[in-house]
N, C-alpha and C positions, 0 to 999 in steps of 0.2 A: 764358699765363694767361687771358687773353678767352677761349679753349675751355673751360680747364680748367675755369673756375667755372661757365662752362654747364655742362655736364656735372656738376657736383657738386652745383647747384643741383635737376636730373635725378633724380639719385641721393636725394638727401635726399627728395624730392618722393614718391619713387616708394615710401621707406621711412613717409610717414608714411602714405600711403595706406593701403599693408598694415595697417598699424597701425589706419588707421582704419576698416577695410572692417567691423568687428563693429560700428561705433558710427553707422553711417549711418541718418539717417531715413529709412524708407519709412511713407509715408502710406497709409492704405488710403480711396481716396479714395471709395467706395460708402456706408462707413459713416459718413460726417461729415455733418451738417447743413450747412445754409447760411443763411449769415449777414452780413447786408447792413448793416450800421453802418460803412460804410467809403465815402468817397471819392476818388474820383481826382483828383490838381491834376496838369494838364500846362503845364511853361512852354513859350512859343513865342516866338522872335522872326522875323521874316520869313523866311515858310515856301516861298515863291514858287520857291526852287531845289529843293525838296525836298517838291514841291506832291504828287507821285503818291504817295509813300511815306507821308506822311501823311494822305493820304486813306485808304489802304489799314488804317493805324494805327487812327483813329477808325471805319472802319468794322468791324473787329475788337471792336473793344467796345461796339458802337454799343447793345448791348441793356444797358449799364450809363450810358444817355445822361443820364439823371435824376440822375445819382452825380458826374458831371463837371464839375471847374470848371478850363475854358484860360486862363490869364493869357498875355495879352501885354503884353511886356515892353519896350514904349514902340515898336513897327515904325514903319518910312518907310515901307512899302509897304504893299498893300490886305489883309493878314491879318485884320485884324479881318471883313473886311464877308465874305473867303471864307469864316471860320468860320460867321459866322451865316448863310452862305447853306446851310448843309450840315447846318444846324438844330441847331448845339450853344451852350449858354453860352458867353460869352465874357470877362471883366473885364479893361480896358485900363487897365494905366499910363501916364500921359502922357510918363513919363522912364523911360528904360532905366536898370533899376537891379538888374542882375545876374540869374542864378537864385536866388540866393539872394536877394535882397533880394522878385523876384516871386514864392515862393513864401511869404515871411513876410508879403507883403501881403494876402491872402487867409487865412492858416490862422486870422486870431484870427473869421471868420465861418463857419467851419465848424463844423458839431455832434457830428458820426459821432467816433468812437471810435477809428475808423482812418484811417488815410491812407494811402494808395498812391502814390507819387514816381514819375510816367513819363516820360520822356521824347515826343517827338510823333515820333518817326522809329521809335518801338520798340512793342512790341505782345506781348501773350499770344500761346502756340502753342494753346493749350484755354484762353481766356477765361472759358468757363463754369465754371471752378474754382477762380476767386476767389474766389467766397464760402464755398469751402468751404474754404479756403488760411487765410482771415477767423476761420472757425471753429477749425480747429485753432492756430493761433497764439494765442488767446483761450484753450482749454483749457489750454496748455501754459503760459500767461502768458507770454508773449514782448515782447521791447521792442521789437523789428526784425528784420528778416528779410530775406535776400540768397537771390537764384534761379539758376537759369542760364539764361545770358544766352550766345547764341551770333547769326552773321551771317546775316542774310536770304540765304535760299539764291539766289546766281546763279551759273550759267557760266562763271563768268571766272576762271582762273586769278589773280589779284589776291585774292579773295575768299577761294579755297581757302586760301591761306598764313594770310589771317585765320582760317578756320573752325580748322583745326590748332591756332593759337596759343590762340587762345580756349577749346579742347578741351582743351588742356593745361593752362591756367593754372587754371582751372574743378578739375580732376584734382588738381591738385599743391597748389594754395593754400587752395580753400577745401572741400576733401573733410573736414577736423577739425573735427568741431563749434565748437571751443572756438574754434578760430584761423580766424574768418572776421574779416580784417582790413578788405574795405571791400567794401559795399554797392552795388554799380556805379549808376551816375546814371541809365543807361537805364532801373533799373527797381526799386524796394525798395517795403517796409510796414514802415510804421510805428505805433505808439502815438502819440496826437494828441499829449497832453501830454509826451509825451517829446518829439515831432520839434520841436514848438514852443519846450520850453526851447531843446535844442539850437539852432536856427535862431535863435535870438534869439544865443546867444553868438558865433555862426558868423561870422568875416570875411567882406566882401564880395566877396572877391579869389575869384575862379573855378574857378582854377588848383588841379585838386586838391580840388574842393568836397564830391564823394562820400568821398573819405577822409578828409578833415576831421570829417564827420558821423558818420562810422563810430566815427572813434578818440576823437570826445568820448565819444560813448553810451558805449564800452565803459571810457573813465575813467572814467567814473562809475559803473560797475558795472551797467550794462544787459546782458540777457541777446540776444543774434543767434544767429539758428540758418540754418544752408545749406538747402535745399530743392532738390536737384537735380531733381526728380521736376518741377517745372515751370518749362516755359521758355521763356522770352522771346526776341522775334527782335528784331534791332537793324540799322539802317543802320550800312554802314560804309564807312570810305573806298576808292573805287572808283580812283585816280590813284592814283602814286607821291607826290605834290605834298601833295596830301592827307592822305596817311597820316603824312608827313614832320609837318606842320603838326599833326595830332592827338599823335603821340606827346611833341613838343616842350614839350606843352602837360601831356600824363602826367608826362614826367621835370620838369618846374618844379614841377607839385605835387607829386610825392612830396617832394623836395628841401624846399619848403616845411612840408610836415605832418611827415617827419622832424628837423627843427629846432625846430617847433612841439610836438612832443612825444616829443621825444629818450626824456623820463623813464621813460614807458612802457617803452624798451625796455631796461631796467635791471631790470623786477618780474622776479619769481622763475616767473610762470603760461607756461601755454605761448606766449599771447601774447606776451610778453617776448621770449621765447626767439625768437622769430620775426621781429619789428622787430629784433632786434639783429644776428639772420644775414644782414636785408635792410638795414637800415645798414651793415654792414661790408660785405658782399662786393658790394652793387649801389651803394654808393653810394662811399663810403670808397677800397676799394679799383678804383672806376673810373680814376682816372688812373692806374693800372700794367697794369690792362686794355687800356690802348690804346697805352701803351709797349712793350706787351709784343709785340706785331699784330705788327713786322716777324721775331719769330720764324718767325710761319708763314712766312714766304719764305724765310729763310734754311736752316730743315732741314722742307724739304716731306715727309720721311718721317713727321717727329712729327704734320704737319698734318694727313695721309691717317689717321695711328693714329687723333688726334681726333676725326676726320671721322666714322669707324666706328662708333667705341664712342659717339658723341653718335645716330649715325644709330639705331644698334641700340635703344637707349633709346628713341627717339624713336619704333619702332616700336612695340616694348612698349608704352609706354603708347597708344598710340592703335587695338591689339587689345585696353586692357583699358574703354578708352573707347567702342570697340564704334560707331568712327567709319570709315566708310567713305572711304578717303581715297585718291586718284589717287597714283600710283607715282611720277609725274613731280614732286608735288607734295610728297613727303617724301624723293627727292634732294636738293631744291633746299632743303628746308626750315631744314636748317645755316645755310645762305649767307642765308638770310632773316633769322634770328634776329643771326646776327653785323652785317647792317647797321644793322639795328633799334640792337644796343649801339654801332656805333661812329657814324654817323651822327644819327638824332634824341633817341637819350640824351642825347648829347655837347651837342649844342645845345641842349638842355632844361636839360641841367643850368649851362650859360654863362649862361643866360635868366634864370636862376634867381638865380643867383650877382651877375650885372650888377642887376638888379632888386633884392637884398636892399643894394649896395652903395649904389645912387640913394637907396635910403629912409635907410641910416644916414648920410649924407653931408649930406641935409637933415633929418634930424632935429639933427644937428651943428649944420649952420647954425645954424637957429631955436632951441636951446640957446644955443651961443656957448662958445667957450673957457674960460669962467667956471664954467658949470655942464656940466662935464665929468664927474662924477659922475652926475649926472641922467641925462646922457646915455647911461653903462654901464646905469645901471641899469632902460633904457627896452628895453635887448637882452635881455630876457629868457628870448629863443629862444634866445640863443648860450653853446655850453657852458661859454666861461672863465667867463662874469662871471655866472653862475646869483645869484641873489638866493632864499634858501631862505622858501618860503611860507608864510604864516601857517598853521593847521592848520582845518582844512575842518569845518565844522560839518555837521550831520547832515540838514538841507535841502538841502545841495548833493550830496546824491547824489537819483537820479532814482527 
């Protein structure tokens, strides 16, 4: 079963593309003006391990320096005094109070119209098409906006596996206009008064904080559109250690904003449709995905069929991604994907599980057996005990 739903995952992926190949944007980026109503907020917390890449970052945009505002987000170490030596703004927190909490510390003194969410490790491939990116999202009236986002090009077989996966997921997920699910953290635009509501509603919990952002805006009926045509490079994890430790940190927030917003994936739109096949089959049905694992050793012929018909796919798409990609590197590519699910899914998703039990256990506590009611009704994430909401007044959409 762990092949199988790759592979089906593949499959469906590859059918909405088709599907969506007449409805893709292309910009014709000669004829758009440009338009400078937008600023950049980057949060940073101690940047000292990841001192070159972020140099490299801000020098990248360095001709948008007037536009930028870095929050650090309460550092032990000498970030602040690096950034001002390299001549850019810098506004410190004294307390570390998330990315999210640093970038709502700043947005209510911004003016521009736009906002741009970067990361400090990540960076435009053609910077100078911001503002013309500014411009068309402003014609089309857009609320947010998602790019592609792929890995800073190195050497290193480690990377390659990234480049692939990211090639794919980019391909398969967010090719439908309609069903752009989440805004990657490395890099989004936003509508000020929109990102501001949302960031104000936003927990401060981390875990998952770009898709939390995504799927409020789109409960509330904001319009996100894909922009393949520009793309963003991003630091990624270069260790096995590390990637371990990112993805961990993936599967707790999906886990999270799927419980947080189960409802969503009940509507009738294609978004629906989408959260409900990525509830069921990546989430739901993960503990039979990894009961299932000792198949492959028992009938290694089914495993070799898997193997093939996953690999085949796997090439397809990545001739129609028009990704140059090493031989070596989409052998191995199966056996990458499969640790990925059974390794720091798995732990992501325990992380996730352990964590959601610590909060109901003291929220118990400080209730008390008395006010056991109170208590259900404070689980408002969990499917039994739904408390159905009052009806939403017409201010509460964006």
């Amino acid at each position: 079963m762990i092949s199988l739903t790759g592979i089906i995952d593949v499959i469906v992926g590859i059918i909405q593309a088709i599907r969506a190949k007449r409805k893709r944007i292309k910009i014709n980026w000669e004829n758009l003006n440009e338009d400078f109503d937008f600023t950049i907020i980057i949060p940073v917390y101690n940047i000292i391990d990841k001192l070159d890449t972020v140099r490299k970052a801000l020098k990248e945009i360095e001709m948008f320096k007037d536009r930028i505002v870095i929050v650090d987000d309460g550092s032990d170490d000498n970030t602040v005094e690096i950034i001002k030596e390299w001549g850019f703004r810098i506004i410190r927190n004294e307390t570390n109070r998330k990315k999210i909490g640093a970038i709502l510390s700043v947005l209510s003194q911004i003016k521009t119209q736009w906002i741009v969410l970067m990361d400090s490790d990540s960076y435009p491939q053609s910077s100078q098409l911001l503002p013309k990116l500014i411009s068309f999202l402003r014609q089309r009236q857009i609320d947010a906006c998602a790019v592609k986002v792929l890995p800073i090009p190195r050497d290193k077989w480690f990377i390659e596996f990234q480049k692939m996966e990211y090639s794919l997921a980019m391909f398969l997920k967010n090719f439908l206009q309609r069903r752009v699910v989440c805004i990657s953290g490395a890099f989004g635009v936003f509508r000020k008064d929109v990102l501001e509501k949302i960031t104000k509603e936003q927990s401060l919990k981390w875990e998952g904080e770009d898709l939390e952002r995504t799927l409020r805006i789109l409960e509330k009926g904001g319009r996100i559109i894909y922009i393949p045509d520009f793309v963003v490079l991003t630091k990624c994890p270069e260790t096995l250690i590390d990637l371990v430790k990112q993805r961990i940190i993936w599967a707790h927030g999906l886990i999270r904003c799927s419980l947080k917003f189960w409802k969503l994936a009940f509507s009738r739109e294609a978004l629906g449709v989408y959260l409900l096949y990525n509830l069921v089959m990546n989430v739901i049905c993960h503990p039979f995905k990894l009961l299932s694992l000792p198949l492959l050793f028992i009938f290694p012929q089914s495993f070799l069929f898997l193997y093939i018909i996953y690999l085949l796919l796997v090439i397809f798409i990545s001739k129609r991604v028009k990704e140059k990609v090493k031989t070596r590197t989409l052998l191995m590519f199966p056996f990458y994907s499969l640790f990925l699910v059974i390794v720091p899914t798995t732990l992501g998703y325990c992380r996730a599980i352990l964590h959601y039990l610590k909060e109901s256990s003291l929220r118990f506590f400080l209730f008390g057996n008395n006010n056991l009611a109170l208590f259900l009704i404070s689980q408002r994430s969990c499917f039994v005990f739904q408390i159905k909401p009052a009806s939403k007044s017409a201010s509460d959409s964006i």
